[in-house]
C-alpha positions as a Markdown table, in Angstrom:
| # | Residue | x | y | z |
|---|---|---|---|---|
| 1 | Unk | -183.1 | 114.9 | 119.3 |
| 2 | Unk | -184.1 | 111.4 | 117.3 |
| 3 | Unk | -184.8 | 111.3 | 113.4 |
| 4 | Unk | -188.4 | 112.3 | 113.0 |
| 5 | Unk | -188.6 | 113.6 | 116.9 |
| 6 | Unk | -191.0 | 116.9 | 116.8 |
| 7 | Unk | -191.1 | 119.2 | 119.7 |
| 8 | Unk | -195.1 | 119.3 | 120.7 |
| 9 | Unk | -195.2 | 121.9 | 123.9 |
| 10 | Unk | -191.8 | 123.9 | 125.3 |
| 11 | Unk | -191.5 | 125.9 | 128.2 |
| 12 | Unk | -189.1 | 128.0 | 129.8 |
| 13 | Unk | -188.2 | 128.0 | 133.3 |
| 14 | Unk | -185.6 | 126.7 | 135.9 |
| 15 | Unk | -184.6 | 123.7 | 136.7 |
| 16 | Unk | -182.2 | 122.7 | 139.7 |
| 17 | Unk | -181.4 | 126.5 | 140.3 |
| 18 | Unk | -180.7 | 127.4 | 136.7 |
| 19 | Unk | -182.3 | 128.8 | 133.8 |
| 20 | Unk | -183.8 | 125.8 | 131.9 |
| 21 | Unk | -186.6 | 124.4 | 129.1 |
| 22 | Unk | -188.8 | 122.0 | 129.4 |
| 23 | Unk | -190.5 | 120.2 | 126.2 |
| 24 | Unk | -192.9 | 117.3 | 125.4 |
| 25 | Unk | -191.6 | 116.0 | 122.2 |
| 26 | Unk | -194.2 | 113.0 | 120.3 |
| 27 | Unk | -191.5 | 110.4 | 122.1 |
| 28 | Unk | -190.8 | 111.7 | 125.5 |
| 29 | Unk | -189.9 | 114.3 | 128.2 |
| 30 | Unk | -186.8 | 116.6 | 128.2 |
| 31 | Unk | -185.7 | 118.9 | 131.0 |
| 32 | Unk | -182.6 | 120.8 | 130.3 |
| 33 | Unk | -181.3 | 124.1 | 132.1 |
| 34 | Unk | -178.2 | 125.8 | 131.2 |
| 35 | Unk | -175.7 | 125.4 | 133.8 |
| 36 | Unk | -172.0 | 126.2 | 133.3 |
| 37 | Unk | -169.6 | 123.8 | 132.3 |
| 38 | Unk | -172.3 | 121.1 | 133.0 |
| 39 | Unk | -175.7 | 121.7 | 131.4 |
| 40 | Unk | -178.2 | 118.8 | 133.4 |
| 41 | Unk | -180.2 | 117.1 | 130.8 |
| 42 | Unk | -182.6 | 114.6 | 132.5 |
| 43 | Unk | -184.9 | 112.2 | 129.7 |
| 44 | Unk | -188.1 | 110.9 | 130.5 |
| 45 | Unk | -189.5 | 108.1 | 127.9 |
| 46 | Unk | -192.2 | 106.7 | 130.1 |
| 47 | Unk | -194.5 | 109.6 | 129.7 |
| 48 | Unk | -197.5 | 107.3 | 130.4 |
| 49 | Unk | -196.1 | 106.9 | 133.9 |
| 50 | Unk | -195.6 | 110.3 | 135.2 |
| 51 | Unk | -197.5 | 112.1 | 137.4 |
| 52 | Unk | -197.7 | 115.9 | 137.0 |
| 53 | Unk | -199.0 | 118.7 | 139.8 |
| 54 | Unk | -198.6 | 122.3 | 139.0 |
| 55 | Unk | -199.1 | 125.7 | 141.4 |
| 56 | Unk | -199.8 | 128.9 | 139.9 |
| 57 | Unk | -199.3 | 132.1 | 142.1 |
| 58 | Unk | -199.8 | 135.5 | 140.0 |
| 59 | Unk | -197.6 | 135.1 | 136.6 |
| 60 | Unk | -195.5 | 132.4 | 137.7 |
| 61 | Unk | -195.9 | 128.9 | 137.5 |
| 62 | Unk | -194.4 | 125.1 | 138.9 |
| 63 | Unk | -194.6 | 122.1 | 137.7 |
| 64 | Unk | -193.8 | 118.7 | 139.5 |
| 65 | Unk | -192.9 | 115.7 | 137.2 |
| 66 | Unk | -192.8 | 112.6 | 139.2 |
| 67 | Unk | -191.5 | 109.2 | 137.4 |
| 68 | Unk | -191.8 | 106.9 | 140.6 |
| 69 | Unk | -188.3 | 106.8 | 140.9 |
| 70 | Unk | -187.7 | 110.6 | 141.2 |
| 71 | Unk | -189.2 | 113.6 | 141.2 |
| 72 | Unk | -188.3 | 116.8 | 139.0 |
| 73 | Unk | -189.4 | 120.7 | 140.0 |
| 74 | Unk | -189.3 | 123.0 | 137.1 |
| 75 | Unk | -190.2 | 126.5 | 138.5 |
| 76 | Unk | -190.5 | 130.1 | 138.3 |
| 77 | Unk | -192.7 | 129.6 | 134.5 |
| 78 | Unk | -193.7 | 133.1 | 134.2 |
| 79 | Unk | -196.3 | 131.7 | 131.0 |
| 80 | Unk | -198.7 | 129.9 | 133.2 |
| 81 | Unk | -200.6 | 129.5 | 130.1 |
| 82 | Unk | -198.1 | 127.4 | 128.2 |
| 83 | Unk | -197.5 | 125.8 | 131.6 |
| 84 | Unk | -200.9 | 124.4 | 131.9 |
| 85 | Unk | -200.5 | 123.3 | 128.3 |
| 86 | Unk | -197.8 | 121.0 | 129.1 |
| 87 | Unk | -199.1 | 119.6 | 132.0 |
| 88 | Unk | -202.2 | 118.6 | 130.4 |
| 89 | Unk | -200.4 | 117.3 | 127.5 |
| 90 | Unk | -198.5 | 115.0 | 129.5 |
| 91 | Unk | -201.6 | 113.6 | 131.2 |
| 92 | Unk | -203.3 | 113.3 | 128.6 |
| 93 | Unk | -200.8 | 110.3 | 127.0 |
Protein backbone atom coordinates (compact mmCIF):
# COMPACT_ATOMS: atom_id res chain seq x y z
CA UNK A 1 0.00 0.00 0.00
CA UNK A 2 0.85 4.01 -0.71
CA UNK A 3 1.17 6.57 2.20
CA UNK A 4 -2.33 7.70 3.12
CA UNK A 5 -3.94 4.63 0.92
CA UNK A 6 -7.19 3.29 3.04
CA UNK A 7 -8.72 0.06 2.22
CA UNK A 8 -12.64 1.03 1.48
CA UNK A 9 -14.45 -2.53 0.72
CA UNK A 10 -12.37 -6.21 0.92
CA UNK A 11 -13.49 -9.38 -0.05
CA UNK A 12 -12.38 -12.80 0.00
CA UNK A 13 -12.46 -15.23 -2.60
CA UNK A 14 -10.32 -16.87 -5.49
CA UNK A 15 -8.64 -15.70 -7.98
CA UNK A 16 -6.87 -17.72 -10.85
CA UNK A 17 -7.61 -21.06 -8.95
CA UNK A 18 -6.35 -19.80 -5.55
CA UNK A 19 -7.50 -18.50 -2.40
CA UNK A 20 -7.41 -14.66 -2.92
CA UNK A 21 -8.76 -10.88 -1.65
CA UNK A 22 -10.06 -8.48 -3.45
CA UNK A 23 -10.23 -4.64 -2.14
CA UNK A 24 -11.26 -1.17 -3.39
CA UNK A 25 -8.76 1.09 -1.70
CA UNK A 26 -9.69 5.33 -2.14
CA UNK A 27 -6.77 5.02 -5.20
CA UNK A 28 -7.49 1.81 -6.93
CA UNK A 29 -8.24 -1.91 -7.39
CA UNK A 30 -6.15 -4.88 -5.90
CA UNK A 31 -6.56 -8.52 -6.64
CA UNK A 32 -4.26 -10.73 -4.76
CA UNK A 33 -4.58 -14.67 -4.13
CA UNK A 34 -2.14 -16.63 -2.29
CA UNK A 35 -0.42 -18.87 -4.55
CA UNK A 36 2.80 -20.64 -3.61
CA UNK A 37 6.09 -19.45 -4.30
CA UNK A 38 4.30 -16.79 -6.64
CA UNK A 39 1.43 -14.87 -5.05
CA UNK A 40 -0.35 -13.02 -8.42
CA UNK A 41 -1.02 -9.44 -7.49
CA UNK A 42 -2.80 -7.66 -10.48
CA UNK A 43 -3.32 -3.42 -9.81
CA UNK A 44 -6.01 -1.66 -11.37
CA UNK A 45 -5.69 2.41 -11.06
CA UNK A 46 -8.24 3.23 -13.68
CA UNK A 47 -11.23 2.42 -11.55
CA UNK A 48 -13.34 4.82 -13.61
CA UNK A 49 -12.85 2.50 -16.60
CA UNK A 50 -13.85 -0.86 -15.39
CA UNK A 51 -16.73 -2.52 -16.03
CA UNK A 52 -18.01 -4.91 -13.32
CA UNK A 53 -20.87 -7.94 -13.69
CA UNK A 54 -21.50 -10.17 -10.83
CA UNK A 55 -23.72 -13.70 -10.54
CA UNK A 56 -25.03 -14.87 -7.34
CA UNK A 57 -26.21 -18.53 -7.02
CA UNK A 58 -27.23 -19.45 -3.24
CA UNK A 59 -24.24 -18.15 -0.76
CA UNK A 60 -21.68 -17.79 -3.39
CA UNK A 61 -20.88 -15.04 -5.41
CA UNK A 62 -18.62 -13.82 -8.84
CA UNK A 63 -17.44 -10.98 -9.90
CA UNK A 64 -16.05 -9.93 -13.44
CA UNK A 65 -13.69 -6.87 -13.49
CA UNK A 66 -13.11 -5.95 -16.99
CA UNK A 67 -10.33 -2.97 -17.77
CA UNK A 68 -10.66 -3.15 -21.75
CA UNK A 69 -7.50 -4.75 -21.93
CA UNK A 70 -8.28 -7.81 -19.78
CA UNK A 71 -10.68 -9.31 -17.90
CA UNK A 72 -10.32 -10.63 -14.17
CA UNK A 73 -12.84 -13.51 -12.48
CA UNK A 74 -12.79 -13.43 -8.81
CA UNK A 75 -15.13 -16.33 -7.68
CA UNK A 76 -16.56 -18.58 -5.18
CA UNK A 77 -17.37 -15.11 -2.59
CA UNK A 78 -19.38 -16.98 -0.16
CA UNK A 79 -20.44 -13.05 1.40
CA UNK A 80 -22.67 -12.06 -1.47
CA UNK A 81 -23.46 -9.27 0.62
CA UNK A 82 -19.98 -7.66 0.79
CA UNK A 83 -19.74 -8.79 -2.79
CA UNK A 84 -22.50 -6.54 -4.02
CA UNK A 85 -20.78 -3.84 -1.90
CA UNK A 86 -17.79 -3.84 -3.95
CA UNK A 87 -19.24 -4.02 -7.08
CA UNK A 88 -21.39 -1.07 -6.49
CA UNK A 89 -18.53 0.77 -5.11
CA UNK A 90 -16.61 0.40 -8.12
CA UNK A 91 -19.37 1.67 -10.33
CA UNK A 92 -20.20 4.09 -8.51
CA UNK A 93 -16.56 6.07 -9.16
Amino acid sequence: FEAGEIVEVAVAGRFRACDAVAMLTNRRVILANDRAWDPEIVIIDDVKSLVVEGWAERRSATLRLTDGESAHVFDRINDTDVAESLAHAIRSR
